[in-house]
N, C-alpha and C positions, 0 to 999 in steps of 0.2 A: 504529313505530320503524324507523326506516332500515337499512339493510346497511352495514354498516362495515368499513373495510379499515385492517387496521394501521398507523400514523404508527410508519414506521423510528425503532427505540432508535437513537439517535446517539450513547449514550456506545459501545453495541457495535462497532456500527459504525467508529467512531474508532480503539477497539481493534485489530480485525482489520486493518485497515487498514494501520495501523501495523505490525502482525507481519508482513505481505505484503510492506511496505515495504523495513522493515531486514534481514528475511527476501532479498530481491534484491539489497540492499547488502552480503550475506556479515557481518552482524553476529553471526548467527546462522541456525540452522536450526528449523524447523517446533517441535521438540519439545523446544526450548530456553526457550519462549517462555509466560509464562501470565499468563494475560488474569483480568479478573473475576468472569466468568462460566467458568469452568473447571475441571471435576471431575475433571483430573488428581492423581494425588497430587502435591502439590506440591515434594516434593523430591527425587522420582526423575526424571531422564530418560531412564535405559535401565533398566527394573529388568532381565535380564538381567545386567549388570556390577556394580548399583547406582552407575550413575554419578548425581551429582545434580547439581551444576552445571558450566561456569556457568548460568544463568539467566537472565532478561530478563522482570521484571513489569510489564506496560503495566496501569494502573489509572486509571481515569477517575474523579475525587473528588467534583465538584462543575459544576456548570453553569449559566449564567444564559441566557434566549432573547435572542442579538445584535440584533436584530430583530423587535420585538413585533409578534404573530401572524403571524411569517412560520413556526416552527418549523427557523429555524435557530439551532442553540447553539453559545455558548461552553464549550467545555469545561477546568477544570483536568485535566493528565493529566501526572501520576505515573511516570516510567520509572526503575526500579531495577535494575541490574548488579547482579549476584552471583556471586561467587569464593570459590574453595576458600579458606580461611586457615588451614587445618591443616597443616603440616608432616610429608611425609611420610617413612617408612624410609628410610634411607640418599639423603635427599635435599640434593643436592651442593650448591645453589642454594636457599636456604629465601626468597631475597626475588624469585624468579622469578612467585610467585603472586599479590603485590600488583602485580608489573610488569603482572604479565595484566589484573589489572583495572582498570587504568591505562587499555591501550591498549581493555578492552573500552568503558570510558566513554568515551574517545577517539573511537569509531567510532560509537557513540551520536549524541553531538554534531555529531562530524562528516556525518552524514545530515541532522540534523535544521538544518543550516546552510548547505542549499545555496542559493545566491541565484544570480540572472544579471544584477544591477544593482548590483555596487558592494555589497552588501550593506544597502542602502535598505528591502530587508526580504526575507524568506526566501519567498518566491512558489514558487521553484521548487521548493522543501521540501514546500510544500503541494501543488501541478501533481503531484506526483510521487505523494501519498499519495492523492490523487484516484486517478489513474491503475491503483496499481496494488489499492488496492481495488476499482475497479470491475471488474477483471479478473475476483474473487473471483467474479462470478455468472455467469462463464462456465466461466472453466479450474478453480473453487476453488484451494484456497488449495496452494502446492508444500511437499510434503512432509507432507500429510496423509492417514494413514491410512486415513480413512472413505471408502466409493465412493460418499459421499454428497457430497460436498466443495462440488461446486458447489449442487444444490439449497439445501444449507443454508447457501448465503451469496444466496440469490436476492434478497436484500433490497438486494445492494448497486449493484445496476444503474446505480440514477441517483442513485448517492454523489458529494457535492464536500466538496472540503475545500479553502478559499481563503486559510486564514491562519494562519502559525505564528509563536507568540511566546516566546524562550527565557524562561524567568519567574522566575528565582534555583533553587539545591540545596539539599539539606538533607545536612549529614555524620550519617553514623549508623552508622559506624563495623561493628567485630562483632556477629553476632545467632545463634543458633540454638547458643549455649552455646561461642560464640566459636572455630567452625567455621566460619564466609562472611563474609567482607568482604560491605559491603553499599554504593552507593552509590544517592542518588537526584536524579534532574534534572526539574525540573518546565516543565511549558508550558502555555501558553495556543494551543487549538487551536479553531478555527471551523469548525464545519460543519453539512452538512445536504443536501437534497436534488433535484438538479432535473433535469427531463424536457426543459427546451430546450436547443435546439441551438448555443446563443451561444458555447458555450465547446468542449464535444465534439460532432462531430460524430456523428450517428444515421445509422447504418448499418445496411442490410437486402439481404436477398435476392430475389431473385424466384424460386428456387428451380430454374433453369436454369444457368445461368451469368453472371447481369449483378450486380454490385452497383451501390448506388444509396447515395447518401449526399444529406445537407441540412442546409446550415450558414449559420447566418446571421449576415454579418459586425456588427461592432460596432468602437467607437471603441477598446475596449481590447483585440481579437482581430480586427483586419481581415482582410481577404481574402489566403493565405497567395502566397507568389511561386510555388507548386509544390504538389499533391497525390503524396502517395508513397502505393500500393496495396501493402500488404503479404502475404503466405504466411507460415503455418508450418504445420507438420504435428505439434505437441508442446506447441504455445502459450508457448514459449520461445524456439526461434531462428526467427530471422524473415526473409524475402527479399525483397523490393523485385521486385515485377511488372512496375510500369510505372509512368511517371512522366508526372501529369497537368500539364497547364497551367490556371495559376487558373482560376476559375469552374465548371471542369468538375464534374461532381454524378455523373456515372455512369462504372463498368466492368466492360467485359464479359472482364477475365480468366481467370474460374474454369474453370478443364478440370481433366482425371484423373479418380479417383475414391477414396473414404474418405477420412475424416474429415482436415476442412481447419479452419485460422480463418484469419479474415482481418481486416485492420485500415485502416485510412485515417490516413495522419501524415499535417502540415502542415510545411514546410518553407520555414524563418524562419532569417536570419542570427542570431541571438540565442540562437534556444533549440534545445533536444534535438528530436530530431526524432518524440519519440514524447510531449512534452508541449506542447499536449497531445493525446492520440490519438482518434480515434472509439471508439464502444461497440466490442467484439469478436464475431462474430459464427461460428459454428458451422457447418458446411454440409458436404455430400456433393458434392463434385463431379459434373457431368455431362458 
């Protein structure tokens, strides 16, 4: 019997991913957010206050393989907004809570619709949920309480996610005994798994001071006009080292000491300059 290593759940995957995502868009915060798999109680998010929404259920329903025996899926996924609809005491404004959930599905969509073509198709929607899930298996996820964050997203290393489809809503009005507006947007979302270099570049340490990166161009990510070597010290804000010239594969940057990450962008008149990025990497300065 062979040794077996686990084939990443990609409905999970897709999930987090997503809460990472719109989690950075300011749709929401960490503990607003619940996924499938999630043993929160589901309608507190501070029990101190008992505050309970609004909300944001990312739910992955269904899946087909895009791609037979490669293990990459299509997934339907589920994004439901929820808002208060109770009215409350001496409340001045009683239609300010459906405005809220307006503008919350407003913000929803508006993540899940970024393009950089004309809108030809949502690439950069996808580029992005890439991005910043695979962030999850270094920095874990912002705004989560476990000091376990990152270990238990180690799965999400060599996450892609290359395609987003908006796929019609469904109204569904009040629920929970007509206390939450509820709304829900659906998508078709592709993804799955991959360790080459075609699209992010693989970055490593030599554990001195050089990093070293390897990227191999292709007809639909050619060779960028500029490599940008990135710092943070929080894996939030980030600073620009030094600025390569194409082809270059290595820098020797890193000085100081404590905890560094560091990143490699490509710099393209087109796109963000962190889509899309190298893996993240962790390091002590020397």
């Amino acid at each position: 019997m062979p040794n077996l290593t686990a084939v990443p759940n990609i409905r999970s995957q897709i999930e987090r991913s997503l809460r990472a995502y719109l989690t950075d868009c300011n749709v929401g915060i960490f503990n607003q957010f619940r996924l499938s798999h999630d043993y929160s109680q589901r309608n507190v998010i501070n029990p101190a206050s008992g505050q309970r929404v609004p909300l944001i259920d990312i739910f992955g329903v269904n899946a087909v393989e895009a791609v037979k025996n490669t293990r990459v899926e299509t997934w339907q996924v589920r994004i439901d907004p929820e808002y208060d609809a109770a009215t409350q005491p001496n409340d001045t404004n009683p239609n300010w809570n459906w405005k809220a959930i307006n503008s919350l599905v407003g913000l929803v969509m508006a993540a899940m619709s970024q393009t950089s073509n004309a809108g030809a198709n949502y690439l950069s929607t996808a580029l992005m949920i890439s991005v910043f899930g695979r962030r999850l298996a270094v920095l874990g996820a912002v705004g989560d309480p476990s000091t376990t964050s990152a270990a238990d997203n180690a799965d999400m290393a060599a996450f892609y996610c290359d395609y987003v489809e908006y796929s019609g809503a469904v109204g569904l009005g009040k629920r929970d005994q007509a206390l939450v507006f509820q709304e829900q947007r659906n998508f078709s979302i592709r993804a799955g798994n991959m360790a080459d270099d075609s699209v992010f570049p693989i970055l490593t340490f030599d554990g001195v001071h050089t990093l070293n990166w390897t990227f191999t161009p292709s007809g639909e990510w050619p060779e960028p006009t500029q490599w940008n070597v990135q710092k943070s010290v929080d894996g939030v804000t980030w600073v620009t080292q030094e600025t390569d010239a194409a082809g270059t594969r290595a820098s020797g940057s890193i000085a100081g000491t404590g905890t560094q990450y560091w990143r490699v962008t490509r710099t393209d008149a087109s796109i963000a300059e962190y889509m899309p990025e190298s893996n993240i990497v962790k390091v002590t300065g020397a």
